[in-house]
N, C-alpha and C positions, 0 to 999 in steps of 0.2 A: 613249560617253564621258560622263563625269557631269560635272557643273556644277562641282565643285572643282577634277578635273582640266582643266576645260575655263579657269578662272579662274588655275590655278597655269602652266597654259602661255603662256596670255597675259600674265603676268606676267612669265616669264621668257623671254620671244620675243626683247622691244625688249632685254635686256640682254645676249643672249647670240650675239647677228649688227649689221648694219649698225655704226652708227659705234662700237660696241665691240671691233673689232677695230683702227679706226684710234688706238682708245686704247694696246692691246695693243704696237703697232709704237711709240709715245711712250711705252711703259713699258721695252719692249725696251733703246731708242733712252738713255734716262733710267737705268737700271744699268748699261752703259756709263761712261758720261760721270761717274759717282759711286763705284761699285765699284771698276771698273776704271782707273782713274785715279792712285791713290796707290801703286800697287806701279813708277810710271815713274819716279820721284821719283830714286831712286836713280841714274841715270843721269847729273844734273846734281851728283854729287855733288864728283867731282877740280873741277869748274869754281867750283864756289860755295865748297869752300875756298882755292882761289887766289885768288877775289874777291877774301872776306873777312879771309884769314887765320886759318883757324877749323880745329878739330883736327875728327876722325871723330867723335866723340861729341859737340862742339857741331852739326855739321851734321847728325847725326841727331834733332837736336831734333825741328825743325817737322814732319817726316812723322808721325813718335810723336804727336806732340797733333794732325794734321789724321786720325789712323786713330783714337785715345782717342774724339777727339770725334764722331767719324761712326758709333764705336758705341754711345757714352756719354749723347749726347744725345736719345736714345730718350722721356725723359718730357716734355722739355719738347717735342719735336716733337709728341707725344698732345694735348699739352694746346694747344696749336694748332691743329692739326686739331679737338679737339672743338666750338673759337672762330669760325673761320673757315672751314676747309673744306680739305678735299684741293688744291682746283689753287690756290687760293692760296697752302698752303705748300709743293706745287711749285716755281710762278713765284719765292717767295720765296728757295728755297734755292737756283733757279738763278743769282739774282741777286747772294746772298751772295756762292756760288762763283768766280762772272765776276768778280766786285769783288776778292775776297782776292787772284786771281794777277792780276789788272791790277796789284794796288797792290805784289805782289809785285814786279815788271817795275823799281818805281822803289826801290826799299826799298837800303837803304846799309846797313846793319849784318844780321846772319847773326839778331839777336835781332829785330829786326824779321817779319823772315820766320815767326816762331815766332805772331807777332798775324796776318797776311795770309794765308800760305798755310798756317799752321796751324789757327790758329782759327779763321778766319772761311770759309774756304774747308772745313773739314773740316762746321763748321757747316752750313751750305747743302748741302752733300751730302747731312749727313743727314738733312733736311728734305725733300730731292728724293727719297733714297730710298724714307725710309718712307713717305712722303704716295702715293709713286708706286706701293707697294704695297697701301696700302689699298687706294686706287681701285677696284683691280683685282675685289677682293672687291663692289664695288657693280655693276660692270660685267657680271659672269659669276657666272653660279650653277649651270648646268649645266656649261660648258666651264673651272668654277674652276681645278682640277686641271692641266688642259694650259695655261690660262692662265698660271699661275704659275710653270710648267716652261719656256712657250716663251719668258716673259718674263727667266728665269734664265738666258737664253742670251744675254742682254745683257754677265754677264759677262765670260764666255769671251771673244767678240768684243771686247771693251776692254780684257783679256788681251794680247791680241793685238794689238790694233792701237794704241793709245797707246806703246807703245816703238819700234814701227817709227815713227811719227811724231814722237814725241821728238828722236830721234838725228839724223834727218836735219834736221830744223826747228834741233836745236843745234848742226848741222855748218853749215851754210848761213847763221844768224846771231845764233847765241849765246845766252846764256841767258837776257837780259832781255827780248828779240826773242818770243823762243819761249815763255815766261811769259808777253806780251802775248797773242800768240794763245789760248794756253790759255784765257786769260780771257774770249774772245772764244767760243771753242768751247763752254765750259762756260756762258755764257748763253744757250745752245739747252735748257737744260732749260726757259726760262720759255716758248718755244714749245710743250716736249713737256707743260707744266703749263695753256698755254691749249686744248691738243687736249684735256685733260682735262675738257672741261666738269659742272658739276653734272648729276646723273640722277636725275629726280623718283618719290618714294617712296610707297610705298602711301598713302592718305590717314590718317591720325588716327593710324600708328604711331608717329610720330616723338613725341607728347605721349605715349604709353604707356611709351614707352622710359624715359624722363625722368622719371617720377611716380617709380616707385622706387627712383632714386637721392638725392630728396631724406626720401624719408617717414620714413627712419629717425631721421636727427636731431632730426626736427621731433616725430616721436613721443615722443621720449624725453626733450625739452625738454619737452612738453606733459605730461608724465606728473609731471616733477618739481616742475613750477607748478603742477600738480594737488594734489600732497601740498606744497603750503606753499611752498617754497623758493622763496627770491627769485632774478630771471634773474643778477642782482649778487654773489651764492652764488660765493664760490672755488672750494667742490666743483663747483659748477654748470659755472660759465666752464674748469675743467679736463677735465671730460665734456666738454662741448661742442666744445672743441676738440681732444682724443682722437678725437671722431667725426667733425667733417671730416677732420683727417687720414687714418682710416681710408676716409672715402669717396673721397678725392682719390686713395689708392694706389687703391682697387679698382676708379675709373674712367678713371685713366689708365694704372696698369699693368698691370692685369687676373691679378694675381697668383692669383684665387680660380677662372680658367678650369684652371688645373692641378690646383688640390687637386679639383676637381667631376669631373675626365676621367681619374683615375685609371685604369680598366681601360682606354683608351684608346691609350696609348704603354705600359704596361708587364704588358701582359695578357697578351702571347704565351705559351703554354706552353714553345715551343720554347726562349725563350732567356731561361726562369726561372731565377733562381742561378747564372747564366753570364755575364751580361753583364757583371760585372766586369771578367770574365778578360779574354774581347773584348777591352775597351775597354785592359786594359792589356795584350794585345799588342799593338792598334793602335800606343799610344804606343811600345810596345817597338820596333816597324817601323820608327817615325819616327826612334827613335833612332839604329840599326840602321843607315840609309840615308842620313845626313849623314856617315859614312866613305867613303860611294862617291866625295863629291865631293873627299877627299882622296889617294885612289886616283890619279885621273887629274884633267886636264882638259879633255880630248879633248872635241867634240861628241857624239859617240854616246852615251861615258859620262854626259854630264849629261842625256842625253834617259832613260835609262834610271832616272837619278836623280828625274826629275822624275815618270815614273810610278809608281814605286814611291811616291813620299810624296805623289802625290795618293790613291790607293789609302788609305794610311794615315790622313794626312789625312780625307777622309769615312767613316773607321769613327769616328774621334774625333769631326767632328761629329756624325755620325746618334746617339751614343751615350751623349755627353756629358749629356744631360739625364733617359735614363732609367737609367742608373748614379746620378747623384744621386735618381733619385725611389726608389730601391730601397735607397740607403744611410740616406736622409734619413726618418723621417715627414710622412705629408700632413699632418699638423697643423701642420709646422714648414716646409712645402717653401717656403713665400711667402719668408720667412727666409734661409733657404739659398740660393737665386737669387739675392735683393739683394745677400749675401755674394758669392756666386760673382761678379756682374756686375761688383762694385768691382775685386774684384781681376784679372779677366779685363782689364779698365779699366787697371790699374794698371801690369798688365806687359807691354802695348798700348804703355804712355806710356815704361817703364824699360829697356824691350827693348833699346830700339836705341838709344839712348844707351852703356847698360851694355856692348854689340858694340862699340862705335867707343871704348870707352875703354879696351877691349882692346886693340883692332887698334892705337891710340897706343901701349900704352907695351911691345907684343911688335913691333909694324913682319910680322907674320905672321898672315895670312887664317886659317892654319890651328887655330891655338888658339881662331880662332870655334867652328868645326865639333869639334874635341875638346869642347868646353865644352858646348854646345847636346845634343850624343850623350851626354854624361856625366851632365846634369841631366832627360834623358829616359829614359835607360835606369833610372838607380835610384829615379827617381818609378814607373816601369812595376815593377820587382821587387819595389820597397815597397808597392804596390797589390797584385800581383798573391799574394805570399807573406803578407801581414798578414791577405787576406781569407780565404787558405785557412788557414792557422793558427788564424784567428775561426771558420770552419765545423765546424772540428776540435773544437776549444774545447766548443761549441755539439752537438755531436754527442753529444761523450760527457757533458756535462751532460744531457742530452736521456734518455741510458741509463741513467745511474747515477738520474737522478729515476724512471724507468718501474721499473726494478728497486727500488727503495726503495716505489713503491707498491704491487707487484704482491699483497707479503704482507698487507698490510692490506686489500686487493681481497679476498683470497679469507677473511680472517680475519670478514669482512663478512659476506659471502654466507653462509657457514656460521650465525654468529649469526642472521641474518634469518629463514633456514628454518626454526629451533628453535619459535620461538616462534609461529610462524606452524601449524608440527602441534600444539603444543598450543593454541592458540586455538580450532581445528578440533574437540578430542575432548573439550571441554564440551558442547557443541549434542548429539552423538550421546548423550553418556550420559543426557541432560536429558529427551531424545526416546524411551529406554528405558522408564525408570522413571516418566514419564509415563501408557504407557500400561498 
């Protein structure tokens, strides 16, 4: 064994067994309690309009902003973590969490809840979560992979088990009862964020890391005070703050790890000029299979229901971002993301409002499901016809340009010979009459 491999094992020993795995079970434990949490919500829903007095679409506020924010808050969590550390904005966001549905438990008006258990509580999630995922990547380097597979299983399990606890917690003593506890449960992620202790890093990387996030500004400031300009210069103070700005995205949201990994998500051969399509029969599937739930209501039928559009469901995720990297340019993909995120963000937040102010003024479930099938299927036909129409398009442009040059190819060729024999039968006759 050689001295690298013998120094790269040893490095990876202490992070890839002993207390890394007990991190692994506080990550598990930690997607649960974050993920799996906001799809129970609906449960208290007949109760928290009786409360309040509040139509379907005001009580679908606060879920919409505690699910917005728990995916929307992505930058500022970075920038936390980069300040403090992962088990701090753990502990912090278990703490948020516990706090919004305590204060939930006391809260009198239904807009209230939209501050407690939607912001504040959606907030702290997502601080538990991402913080709880980074970690993960400092802990394991060999077992990353399984790492973050077994820790995804945190989901499913609070899937599954937050509803069965809901119902019965809001049969036995109502909602404000049951919202106390909540709050109480969900301050076990500042446990699963102190199992996360710090894990000490190679020696001098951490200052290496670090030098070239500042050198560019400082270069370019330096270059400008070089040729004259004062630091006081409007052009000056406009550059300079163009350039943090650009540094602040590309340290906290790491926009420029996609345009560099290009062949990495969209290099397959196999599903080159295809994925389109995929991706909109995915959607086409999804649309497809919110009739089943109109069909019937039988149990069996909605278990049927539910696999089919998980099915569908993860062709959409897995494919969602290399369909944009394949429509989009790498030059432009940073762009396109922050676009995409807003409004993934956006109809997160309008969803379920815009559902409950159906169900108000039809008094029928069903014209949910016509709507949601109606707006997924012709998003899917419109993708899936627009790009084959585009490939068409592209085809015969592709022909008619090859044919338009093929005459001037060979009108080429011909002229090039010409001249090239008679350049040839000067030397020979030169070399005659010579001798």
């Amino acid at each position: 064994m050689s001295q690298g491999e013998a120094a790269g094992r040893g490095t990876a020993k202490p992070q890839d067994q002993g207390w890394a795995w007990m991190v692994l079970l506080a990550a598990v434990v930690l997607q649960g309690l974050t993920l799996g949490f906001p799809p129970c919500i609906g449960i208290f829903f007949t109760d928290l309009q009786h409360e309040f007095q509040a139509s379907n679409s005001e009580t679908s506020w606060f879920p919409s902003i505690m699910v917005a924010v728990l995916h929307g808050g992505g930058p500022l969590c970075s920038i936390l973590v980069k300040r403090f550390g992962c088990r701090f904005v753990v502990m912090l966001g278990g703490l948020l969490s516990g706090l919004g549905m305590v204060s939930s438990s006391f809260c009198k008006s239904i807009s209230q809840l939209y501050l407690t258990a939607g912001l504040i509580t959606g907030l702290g999630s997502c601080f538990s979560f991402q913080a709880g995922v980074t970690v993960l990547g400092y802990y394991f380097v060999r077992w990353r992979t399984l790492a973050n597979a077994v820790a995804s299983t945190g989901v499913s399990l609070g899937f599954t088990l937050w509803p069965l606890v809901s119902q019965y917690l809001l049969d036995e003593m109502g909602w404000r009862n049951t919202f106390l506890i909540f709050g109480g449960i969900l301050l076990n992620g500042c446990v699963c964020g102190a199992i996360m202790r710090p894990i000490q890093l190679a020696s001098g990387s951490l200052p290496q890391s670090a030098k070239p996030e500042e050198e560019p500004g400082s270069r370019a400031e330096e270059t400008q005070l070089s040729n004259g300009a004062s630091p006081h210069h409007p052009t000056l103070q406009e550059h300079t703050k163009r350039t943090k700005c650009f540094q602040m995205l590309q340290k906290y949201l790491a926009f420029d790890i996609f345009c560099q990994n290009k062949g990495l998500l969209s290099g397959h051969r196999v599903f080159t000029g295809r994925r389109i399509y995929l991706f909109s029969l995915a959607v086409l599937l999804c649309g497809l299979s919110n009739f089943i739930c109109v069909i019937s209501a039988e149990f069996s039928v909605l278990i049927l229901y539910c696999v089919i559009l998980s099915i569908a469901m993860s062709g959409v995720g897995a494919l969602t971002f290399q369909v944009l990297m394949d429509v989009v340019e790498m030059d432009r993909f940073s762009s396109a993301l922050g676009l995409f995120t807003i409004l993934e963000s956006t109809t997160l937040l309008i969803g379920a409002p815009l559902t409950g102010f159906l169900v108000d003024i039809t008094s029928d479930f069903h014209y949910v499901f016509y709507t949601s099938s109606f707006f997924l299927i012709s998003a899917a036909l419109f993708m899936g016809l627009s790009f084959c129409a585009l490939e068409k398009k592209n085809k015969l442009r592709e022909a008619s340009k090859a044919h338009l040059d093929n005459p001037s190819r060979y009108q080429y060729s011909e002229m090039s010979t010409e001249p090239k024999a008679v350049s040839q039968s000067p030397p020979a006759v030169e070399y005659i009459t010579s001798i």
